[in-house]
C-alpha positions as CSV (number, residue, x, y, z in Angstrom):
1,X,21.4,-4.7,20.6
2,X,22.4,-3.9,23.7
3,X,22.0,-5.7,27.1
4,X,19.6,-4.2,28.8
5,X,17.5,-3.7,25.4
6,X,16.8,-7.1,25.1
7,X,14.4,-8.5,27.5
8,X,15.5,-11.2,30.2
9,X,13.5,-14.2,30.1
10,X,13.9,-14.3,26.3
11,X,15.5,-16.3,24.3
12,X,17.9,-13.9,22.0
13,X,16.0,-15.8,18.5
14,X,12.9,-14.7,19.7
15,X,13.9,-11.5,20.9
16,X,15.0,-10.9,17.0
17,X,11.8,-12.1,15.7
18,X,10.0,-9.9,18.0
19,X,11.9,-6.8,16.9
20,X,11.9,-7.7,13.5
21,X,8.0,-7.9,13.3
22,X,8.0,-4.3,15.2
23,X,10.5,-2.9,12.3
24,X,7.8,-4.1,9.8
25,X,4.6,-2.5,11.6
26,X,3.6,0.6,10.0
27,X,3.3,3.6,11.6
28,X,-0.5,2.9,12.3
29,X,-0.2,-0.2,13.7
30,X,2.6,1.4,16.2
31,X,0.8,3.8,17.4
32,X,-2.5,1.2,18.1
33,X,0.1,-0.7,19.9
34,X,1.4,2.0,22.1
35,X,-2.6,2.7,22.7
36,X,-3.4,-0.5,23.5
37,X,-0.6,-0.4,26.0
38,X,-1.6,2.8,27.3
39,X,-5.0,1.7,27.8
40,X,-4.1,-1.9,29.6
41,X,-1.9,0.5,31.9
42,X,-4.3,3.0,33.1
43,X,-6.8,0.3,33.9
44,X,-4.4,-1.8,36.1
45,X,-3.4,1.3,37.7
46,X,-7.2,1.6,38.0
47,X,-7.6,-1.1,39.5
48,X,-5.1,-1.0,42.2
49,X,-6.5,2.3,43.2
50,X,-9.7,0.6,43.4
51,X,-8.3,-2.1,46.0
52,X,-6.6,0.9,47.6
53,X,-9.6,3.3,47.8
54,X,-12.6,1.1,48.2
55,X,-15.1,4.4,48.8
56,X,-14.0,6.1,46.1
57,X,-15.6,6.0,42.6
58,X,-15.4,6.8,39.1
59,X,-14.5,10.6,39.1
60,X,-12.4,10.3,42.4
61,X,-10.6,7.1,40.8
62,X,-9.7,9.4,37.6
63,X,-8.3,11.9,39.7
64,X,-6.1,9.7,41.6
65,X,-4.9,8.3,38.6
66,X,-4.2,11.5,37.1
67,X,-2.0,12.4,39.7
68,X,-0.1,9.1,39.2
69,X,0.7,10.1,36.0
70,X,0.7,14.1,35.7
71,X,1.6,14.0,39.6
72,X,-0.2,16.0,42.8
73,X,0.9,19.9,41.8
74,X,-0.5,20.1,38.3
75,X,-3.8,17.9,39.3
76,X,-4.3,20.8,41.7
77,X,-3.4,23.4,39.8
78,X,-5.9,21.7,36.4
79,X,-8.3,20.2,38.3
80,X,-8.3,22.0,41.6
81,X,-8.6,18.8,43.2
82,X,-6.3,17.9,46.3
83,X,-5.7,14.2,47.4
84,X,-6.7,13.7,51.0
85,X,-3.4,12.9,53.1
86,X,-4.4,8.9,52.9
87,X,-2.7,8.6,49.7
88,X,-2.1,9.7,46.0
């Protein structure tokens, strides 16, 4: 394991355990993982937007997350949609 793989405000014991238990995950379980992940992300990233963009709502929110993640050129170019200069 290298350095930087392990994380830093854990003990190297439980660091094993942890990857140990992800090496006996099936592949189904993995991928619910990542999804869960996924899912907590987009909804903190959500949030923030929220606290950023007070006036905006639902569909406006989704935009500005997508371009976040797929970034401001190919939001335009799917969606046609343009951020106003205020932010992302």
């Amino acid at each position: 394991m290298t350095p930087l793989s392990r994380a830093l405000d854990t003990s190297p014991n439980v660091e094993a355990l942890r990857l140990d238990l992800y090496r006996r995950m099936t592949p189904e379980q993995k991928a619910r993982r990542v999804s869960d992940l996924t899912l907590g992300a987009c909804q903190l990233a959500v949030a923030g937007l929220k606290q950023r963009f007070p006036e905006a709502g639902a569909p406006e929110l989704l935009l500005r997350l997508a371009v976040l993640r797929l970034g401001a050129e190919t939001v335009a170019r799917v969606y046609g949609w343009v951020a106003p200069r205020d932010g992302p």
